[in-house]
N, C-alpha and C positions, 0 to 999 in steps of 0.2 A: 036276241041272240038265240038260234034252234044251233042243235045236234044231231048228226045221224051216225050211227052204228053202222059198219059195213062188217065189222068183226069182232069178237072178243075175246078171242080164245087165245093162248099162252106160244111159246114157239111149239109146244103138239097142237096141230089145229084139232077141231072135233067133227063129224059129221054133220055138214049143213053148217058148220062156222070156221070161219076162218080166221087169220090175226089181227089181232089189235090195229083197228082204222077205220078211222068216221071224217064225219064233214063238217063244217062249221060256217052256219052261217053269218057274218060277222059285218052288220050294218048292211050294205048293201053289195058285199065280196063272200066270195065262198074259199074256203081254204080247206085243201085234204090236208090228212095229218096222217103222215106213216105210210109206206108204199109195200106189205110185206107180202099182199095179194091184190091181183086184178082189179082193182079201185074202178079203173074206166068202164068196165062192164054193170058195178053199182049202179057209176053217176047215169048212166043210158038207162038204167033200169027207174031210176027216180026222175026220168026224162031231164037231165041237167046235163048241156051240152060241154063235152069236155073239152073244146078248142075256147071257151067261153072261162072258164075257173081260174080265179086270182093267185093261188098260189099253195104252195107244198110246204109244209113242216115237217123234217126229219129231225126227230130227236137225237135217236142215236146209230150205233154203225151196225147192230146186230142183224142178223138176215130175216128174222121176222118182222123187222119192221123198215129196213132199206132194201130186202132183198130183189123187189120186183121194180126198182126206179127205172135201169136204162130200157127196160120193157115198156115201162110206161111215156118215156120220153120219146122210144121208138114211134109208140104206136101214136101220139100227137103229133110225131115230122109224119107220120103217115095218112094223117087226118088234114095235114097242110093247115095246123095252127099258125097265126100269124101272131096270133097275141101273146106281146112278153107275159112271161110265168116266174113270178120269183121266188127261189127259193130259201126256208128259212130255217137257220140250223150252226150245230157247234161252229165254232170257227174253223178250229181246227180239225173237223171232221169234211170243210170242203176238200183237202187233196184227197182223200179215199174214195169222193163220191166221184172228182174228175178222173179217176185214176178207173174207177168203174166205168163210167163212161165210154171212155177210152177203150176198154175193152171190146167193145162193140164196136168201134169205130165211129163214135158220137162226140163232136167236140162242141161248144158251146157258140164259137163263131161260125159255126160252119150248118145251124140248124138254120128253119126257115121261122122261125121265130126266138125272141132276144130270152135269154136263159141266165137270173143275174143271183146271186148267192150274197145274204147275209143273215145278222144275227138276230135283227128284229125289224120291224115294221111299220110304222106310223101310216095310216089309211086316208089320213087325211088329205094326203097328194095322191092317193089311189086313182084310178084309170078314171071312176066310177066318177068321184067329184062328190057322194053322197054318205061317206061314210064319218063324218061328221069327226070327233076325237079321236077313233078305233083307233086302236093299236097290239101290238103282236110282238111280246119281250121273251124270251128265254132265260131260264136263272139254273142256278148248278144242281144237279139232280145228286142222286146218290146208288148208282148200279154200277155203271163201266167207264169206264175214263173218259166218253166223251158225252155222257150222258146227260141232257138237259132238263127238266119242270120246262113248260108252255105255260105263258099266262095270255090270255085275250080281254081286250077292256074294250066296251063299246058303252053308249051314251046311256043302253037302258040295262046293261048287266056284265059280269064277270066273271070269268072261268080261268081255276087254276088245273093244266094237266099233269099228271106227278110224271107220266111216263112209267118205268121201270124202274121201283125203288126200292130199296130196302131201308125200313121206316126206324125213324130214329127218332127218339121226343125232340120235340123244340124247331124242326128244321122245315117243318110248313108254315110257324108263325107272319113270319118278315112276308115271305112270297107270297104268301094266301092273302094280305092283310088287301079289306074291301071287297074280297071276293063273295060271290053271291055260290058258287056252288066249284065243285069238286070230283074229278075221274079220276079214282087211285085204283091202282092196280090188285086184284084179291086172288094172286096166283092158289094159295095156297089154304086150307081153313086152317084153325090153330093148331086142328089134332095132327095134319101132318105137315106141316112148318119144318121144313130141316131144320137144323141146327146151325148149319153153315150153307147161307143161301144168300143172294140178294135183289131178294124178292120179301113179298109181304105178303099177311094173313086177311080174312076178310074184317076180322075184329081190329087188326093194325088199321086198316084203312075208315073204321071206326073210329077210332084213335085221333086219326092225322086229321076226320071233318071236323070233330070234335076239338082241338087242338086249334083247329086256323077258322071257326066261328063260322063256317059255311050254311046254306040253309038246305044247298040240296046233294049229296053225294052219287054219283055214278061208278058203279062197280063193274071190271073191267079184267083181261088176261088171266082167264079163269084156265088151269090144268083141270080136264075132262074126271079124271079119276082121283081130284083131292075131296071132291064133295058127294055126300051120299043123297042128295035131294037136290032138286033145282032152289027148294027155298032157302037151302043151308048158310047162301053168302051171305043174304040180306039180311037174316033173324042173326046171325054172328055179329055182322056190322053194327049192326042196333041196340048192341051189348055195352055199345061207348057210344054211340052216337043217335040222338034223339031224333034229329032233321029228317026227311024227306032221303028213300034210300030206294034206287033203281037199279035192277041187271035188267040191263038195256033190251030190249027186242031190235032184233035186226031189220035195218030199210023203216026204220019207224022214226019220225021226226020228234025230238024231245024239246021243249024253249025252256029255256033258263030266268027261270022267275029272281026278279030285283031284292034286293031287301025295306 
């Protein structure tokens, strides 16, 4: 299983980064995850044909991370994709995303390739035929009402995504269990943490690897002006958590080692 970084930064983008959304490579499927900036011009830049990519995770409805979908759905009827792309996401967050849709004039029978919505994935019946157990669950997050954790399971490793959470003890246990490594979100560092937020620290997200037995954490939706040093998230994280701890570099492929 690799990772790629297209963005990290919080809903302020930063200069040179944009929001939170990477790729995953998952068996022999590639799946983007979050649409909140121009994804398709990444994938083209890492030579990865986007009439080609297995399918889309939207966590949740916020516009950092759903705001650029019917743009990007555009510009695939516009590339004359034929291949179904399934999407994966709250349940009850499909009528916002059709109702988005819609706005453009983009209905899901009426594209030139099959456009199908649900909650999770098993890859085993994937297009591919090669993706052996993979699978792709959603579990309850804790930010906004529709807010999901991504978990990815393939035959040689496992990734839990927190999303957008505001960390709470206990509540990565269950979801995380098996997982070989971890992207929690480090909006904010301790020292300036609102007090009423729901978002995390980089030391929470410390916390939460440390908490669900992971071996490797990726740190992630960083606000440009909560840290005084580029080291600041990682050395905070590492205050709770002993593992293996990365602020990702953009368009860089990361693999997720087993345990």
């Amino acid at each position: 299983m690799k990772i790629c970084f297209f963005g990290t930064s919080s809903a302020i983008p930063s200069a040179g980064n944009g929001y939170t959304s990477f790729i995953v490579k998952l068996g022999a499927s590639i799946v983007l995850v979050d649409t909140g900036d121009n994804a398709l011009s990444r994938m083209l830049e890492l030579e990865i044909d986007p009439t080609q990519f297995d399918a889309i995770v939207l966590t949740h409805e916020h516009a950092d991370h759903l705001g650029s979908f019917p743009a990007l759905i555009a510009a695939l009827e516009c590339m004359n994709r034929s291949k179904p792309l399934r999407i994966i996401l709250p349940p009850a967050l499909t009528p916002r995303v059709l109702k988005l849709l819609a706005l453009f004039n983009y209905y899901p029978g009426q594209l030139h390739f099959e456009l199908s919505f649900a909650s999770e994935w098993n890859l085993t019946s994937g297009a591919s035929g090669q993706d052996g157990g993979a699978r792709i669950e959603q579990l309850p997050g804790n930010h906004s009402e529709f807010t999901m954790m991504t978990k990815f399971v393939a035959e040689e490793a496992s990734l839990l995504y927190t999303s957008d959470i505001r960390y709470r003890p206990g509540q990565y246990t269950a979801p995380a269990r098996g997982c070989d490594a971890m992207i929690h979100e480090a909006t904010y560092s301790s020292a300036t943490l609102p007090v009423e937020t729901r978002h995390s620290s980089a030391l929470e997200a410390g916390m939460a690897a440390h908490e669900a037995s992971v071996r490797q954490l990726f740190l992630c939706h960083f606000q440009s002006d909560a840290y005084t040093s580029p080291t600041e998230a990682a050395e905070e994280a590492a205050r709770a958590f002993g593992g293996s701890i990365t602020v990702p570099r953009l368009m860089r492929w990361y693999t997720i080692q087993a345990k």
